[in-house]
Every structure is written in C-alpha cells, then in structure tokens.
N, C-alpha and C positions, 0 to 999 in steps of 0.2 A: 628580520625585524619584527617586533612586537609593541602592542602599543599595550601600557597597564588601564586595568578598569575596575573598581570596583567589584566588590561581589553580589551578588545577584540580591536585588530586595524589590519593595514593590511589590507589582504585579508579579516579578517572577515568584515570589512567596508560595502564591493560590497553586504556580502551576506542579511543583514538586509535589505536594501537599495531595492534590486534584489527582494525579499521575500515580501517588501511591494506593488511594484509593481501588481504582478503576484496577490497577496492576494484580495487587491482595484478593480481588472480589475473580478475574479472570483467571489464576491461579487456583480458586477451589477448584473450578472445572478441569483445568490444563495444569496436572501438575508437572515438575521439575523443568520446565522449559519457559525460565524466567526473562531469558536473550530474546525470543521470539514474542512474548508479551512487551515487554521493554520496545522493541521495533515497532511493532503495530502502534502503541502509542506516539512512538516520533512519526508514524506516516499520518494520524489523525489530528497532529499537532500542525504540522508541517501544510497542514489541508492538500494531502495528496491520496492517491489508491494504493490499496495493499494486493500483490499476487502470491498466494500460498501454492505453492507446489511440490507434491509427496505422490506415496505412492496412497491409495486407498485404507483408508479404516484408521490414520494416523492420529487423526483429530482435526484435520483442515475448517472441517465445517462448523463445530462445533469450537473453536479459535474466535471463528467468524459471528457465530452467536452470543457468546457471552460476551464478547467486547462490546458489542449492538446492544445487549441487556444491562450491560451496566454502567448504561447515559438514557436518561427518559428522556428520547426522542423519535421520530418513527423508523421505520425499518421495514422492508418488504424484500422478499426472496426470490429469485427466477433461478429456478430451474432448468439449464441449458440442456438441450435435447438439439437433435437434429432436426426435426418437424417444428422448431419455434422460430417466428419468423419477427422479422426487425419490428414489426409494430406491436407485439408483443411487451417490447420491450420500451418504446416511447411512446406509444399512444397512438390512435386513430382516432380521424373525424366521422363522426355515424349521422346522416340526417336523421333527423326528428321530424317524423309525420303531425306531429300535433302545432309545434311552433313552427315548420316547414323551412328551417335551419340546421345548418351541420351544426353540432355538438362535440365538442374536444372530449375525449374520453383518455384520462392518462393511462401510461403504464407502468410499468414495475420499477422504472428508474426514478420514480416521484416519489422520492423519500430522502432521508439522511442519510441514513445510510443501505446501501442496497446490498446482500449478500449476491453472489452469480455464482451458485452452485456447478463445479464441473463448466468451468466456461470454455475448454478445447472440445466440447464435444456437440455446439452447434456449428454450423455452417460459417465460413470466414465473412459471405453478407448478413449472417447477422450479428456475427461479432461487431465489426465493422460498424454497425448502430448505435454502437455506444462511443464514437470514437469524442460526435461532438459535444453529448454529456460529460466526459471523461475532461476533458479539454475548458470548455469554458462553460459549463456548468448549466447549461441552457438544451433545451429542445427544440427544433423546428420541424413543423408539422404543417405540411401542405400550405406554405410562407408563412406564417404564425409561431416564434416566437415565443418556447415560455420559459421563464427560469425556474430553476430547483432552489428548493431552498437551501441555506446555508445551515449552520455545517452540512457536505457532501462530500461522503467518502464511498468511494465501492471495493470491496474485496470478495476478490474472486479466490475462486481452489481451482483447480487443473492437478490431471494426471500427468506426470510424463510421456513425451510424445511414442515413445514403444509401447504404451498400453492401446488396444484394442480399441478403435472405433475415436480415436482421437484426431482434432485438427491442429495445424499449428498455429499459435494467434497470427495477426497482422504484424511485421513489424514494427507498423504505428502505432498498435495499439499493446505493444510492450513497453513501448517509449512512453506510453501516458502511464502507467505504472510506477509511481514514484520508487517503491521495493519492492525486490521479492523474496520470501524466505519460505524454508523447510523445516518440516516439522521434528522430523526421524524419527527412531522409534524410541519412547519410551524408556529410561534406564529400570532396570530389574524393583527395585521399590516401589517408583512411581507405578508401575504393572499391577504391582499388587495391592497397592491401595486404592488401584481404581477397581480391582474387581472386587473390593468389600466394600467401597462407597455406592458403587454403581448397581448390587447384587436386589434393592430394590427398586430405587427410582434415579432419576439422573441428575447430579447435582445444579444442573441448571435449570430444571426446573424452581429452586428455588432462590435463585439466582435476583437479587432487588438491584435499581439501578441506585445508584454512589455521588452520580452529577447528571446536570440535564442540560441541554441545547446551548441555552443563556451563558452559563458558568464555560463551556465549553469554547464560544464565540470569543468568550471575554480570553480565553487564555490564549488562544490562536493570535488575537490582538497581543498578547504578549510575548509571545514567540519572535513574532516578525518583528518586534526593536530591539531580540538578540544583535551585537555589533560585531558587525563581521570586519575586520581589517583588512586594510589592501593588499597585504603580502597572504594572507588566506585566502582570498580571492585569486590570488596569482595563481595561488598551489591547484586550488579546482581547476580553475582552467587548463594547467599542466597536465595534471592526470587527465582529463580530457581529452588534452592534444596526443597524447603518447598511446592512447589504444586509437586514434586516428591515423599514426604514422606508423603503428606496428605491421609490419610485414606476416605478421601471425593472423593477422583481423581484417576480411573483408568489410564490416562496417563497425566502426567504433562508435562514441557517444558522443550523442547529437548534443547541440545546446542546450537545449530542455533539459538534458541532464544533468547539469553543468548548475542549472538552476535547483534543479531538485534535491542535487549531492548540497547546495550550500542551506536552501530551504530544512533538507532535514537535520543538518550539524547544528543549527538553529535551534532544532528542539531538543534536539542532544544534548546542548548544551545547557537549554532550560533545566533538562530532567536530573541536569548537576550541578545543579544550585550554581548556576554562570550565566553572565548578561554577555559574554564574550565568547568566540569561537575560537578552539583554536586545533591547530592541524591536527594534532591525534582524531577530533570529531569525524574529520572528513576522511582518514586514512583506514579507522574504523567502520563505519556506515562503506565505502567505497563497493565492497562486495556485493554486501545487499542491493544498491543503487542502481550499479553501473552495469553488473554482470550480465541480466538477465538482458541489456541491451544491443549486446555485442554477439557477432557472428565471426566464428573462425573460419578462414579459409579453407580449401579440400582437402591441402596435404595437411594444415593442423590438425583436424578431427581426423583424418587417419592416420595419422599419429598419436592419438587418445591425449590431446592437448583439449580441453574445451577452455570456453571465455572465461571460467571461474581460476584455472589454473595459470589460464595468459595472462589473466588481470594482477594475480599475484607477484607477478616477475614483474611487470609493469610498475609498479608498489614501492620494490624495492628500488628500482631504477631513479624514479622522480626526485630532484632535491625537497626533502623539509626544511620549511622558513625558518628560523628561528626563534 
C-alpha cells in the first residue's frame, strides 16, 4: 500500500537548492565521487554522524574538511592518538586561584561540527567519551551538564582494523553512527586532475562556505515533516528484524537503527525533490546505515561472508510494500 502526496514544495524547495550548493562546492576538492558527497549530506540533513572508512591517503580527511568549510559554522579537529585522553575531548574543570572556583574549560567536541581524525587509533576509553555527545548532544562534566550547540555532526575517518596500531570502535559507538561509507580509490581522470589542481596549492584552501548554521537548522526542520507511511515504516522495521534472525549474524541492528535507516530516507528523499518516502530510499541508504552495525558470526567470517555481503541477501529476501 501506498498513500499519494504531493510533490515536495515549501520548505522542501530551499533544501534541494541548499544541497546542490554545498554538493558542487565539496566536489571541487573530492572529485568523481558524487555518491559519497550525496550521503554526507543525507547524514547532516538527517542530524546524524558520518564514519568514513578507507584505507590512508584516499581523501577521508579532506571529505571531512570541505563539507565543514562549506557551512559558516564552527568546526574543531581532534586528532586521535593513543596518548589522548577523554577530557581532551569534553572538557575539564581547572580551579582558578584568583576567583577560587573551578572553571569549565571545553573541549574539542564544542562545536558544529567536529572532525575525529583516525578515531580507531585512541584507546576504547577514550573513544567511549564521546558516546554521550554522540547520543544526546550534551556534555557532563563532574555533574554539570552542557549542551552543544545545534547543528551537531561528528565525522570521524578510521583505518581498517588490519592496519597497524589500530582499535576496534565500541560497538556502541558504531551504533551512534548514523552511516558509514568508503571512499576508494580514485577513477584514473579524477587522478589526474588532482595532480594538476593540487601541483600548487590545495583546492580547499580556497574553498568559501555556500550556507551557514541558520539556513542549515531551517532545513533539518524540513526534513523531519518528510511523510513517512505506515507500510514504509513496516519495511524498516522488517529489514531490522531479518539481520536480528539471521543465523549469519551474531548481532543485528538495534532500534536506533531502525530510526536512523527512516531519519535518513527522509533526507533522501528531500534531496529528490519528495515530501514522501518511499521503499527504494531505505532499500538504498540500507548498506550505508545498517552495515557497519552488524557482526557476523565465526563461521561467517571464515567463510569470507562479512555484514556488507549478509546484508545484501538479507535485501533480497524482505517483501517490498507496494
């Protein structure tokens, strides 16, 4: 069943419009890899976190930059090392000998959006620090309480777990990852015009931002009264329950998921000129969404099945509404 609706006007207008922007301006830097700009903006739409994961020198970090540069709003980087420790990342209270009061002194997670450079490669307790930023958007600090402000997105890069000196995240804190996507390498063109674009300065240095804070909040407000139907509703949940009952998958996707798969079909479906969602959004997004949440069992991974591949048979299996 399918309920008919209108086509998107309004506020959805700004958000196509807003979205080609930011996409065109992200693409000087990152070229031919238009799928992977297109996602990041459904995770910034969706007000959720982006996990990029490649191997090194792909362009993770620099994804991560220019999406940040082109919204004027703040932005602060942590660089994840092994020797950084969770208050690094939220903040410490320092007394102050002169007012003979502790002092809140934030950390690198007080901003819009926060880059986490190489985030497998601090310690799981300090990953772990960002679980209740991540979540509900707030700090606490020795029982105080502070919120971040809005928009708040973190995107992190990570190595894959066979690279040297790496940790595995939290599986809690895969789950607060609304997506994760890969970069790859480069098609042979794009190669080569970055190495005449890049031969003196890097095009993100001159990289202007497109939209700011405001215009961004207003269109998140827009997203969220995409109409989702009940029989689209039914389908996320389906795919939910079917990597939950797979005899392939020691842990499938949790609820939160479930919320995040419909949260980003929402922006999906903004970014296509639609006030409504319908199943292809969520059959699409699914990989990105779901994948990086799901653990296969011992004999799937030694049988070179990972969750990316389970999830696809998974895909096939689920009815589509109509």
């Amino acid at each position: 069943m399918s309920e008919e609706r209108s086509p998107a006007g309004g506020g959805l207008d700004a958000v196509r419009a807003v979205a080609d922007r930011v996409r065109a301006n992200i693409e000087k830097v990152i070229e031919g890899k238009p799928e992977v700009a297109r996602t990041a903006l459904v995770v910034l739409l969706a007000e959720g976190h982006l996990l990029i994961e490649d191997v090194p020198g792909v362009g993770k970090t620099m994804l991560s930059k220019a999406l940040a540069r082109s919204i004027d709003l703040t932005v602060r980087r942590i660089q994840f090392t092994p020797d950084l420790l969770p208050s690094d990342i939220t903040g410490v209270s320092i007394f102050n000998q002169d007012t003979r009061q502790f002092e809140f002194r934030p950390g690198g997670i007080f901003a819009n959006i926060v880059i986490g450079d190489e985030i497998n490669r601090a310690s799981p307790k300090t990953q772990s620090a960002m679980l209740e930023c991540m979540e509900e958007r707030q700090v606490t600090v020795d029982n105080q309480t502070f919120l971040l402000e809005q928009p708040f997105m973190v995107i992190a890069t990570q190595n894959p777990l066979e690279m040297e000196g790496t940790y595995a995240l939290p599986e809690a804190q895969r789950d607060r990852f609304l997506a994760r996507v890969s970069m790859g390498y480069p098609v042979m063109a794009a190669e080569i015009a970055m190495l005449s674009a890049r031969s003196v300065s890097s095009p993100i240095d001159d990289l202007e931002p497109v939209t700011d804070a405001a215009e961004i909040r207003k269109l998140i407000a827009s997203v969220a009264g995409v109409h989702v139907s009940t029989a689209v509703q039914r389908y996320a949940v389906a795919l939910a329950t079917a990597t939950r009952k797979s005899p392939e998958l020691r842990l499938g996707a949790s609820p939160r998921a479930t919320l995040h798969l419909v949260r980003a079909a929402k922006a999906s479906a903004a970014l296509s000129d639609r006030d409504f969602v319908v199943p292809d959004d969520l059959h699409e997004l699914a990989p990105a969404v779901l994948a990086h949440r799901l653990l296969p069992t011992v004999e799937s991974a030694m049988a070179g099945r990972g969750p990316t591949e389970i999830l696809g048979d998974l895909l096939a299996t689920v009815p589509v509404p109509d």
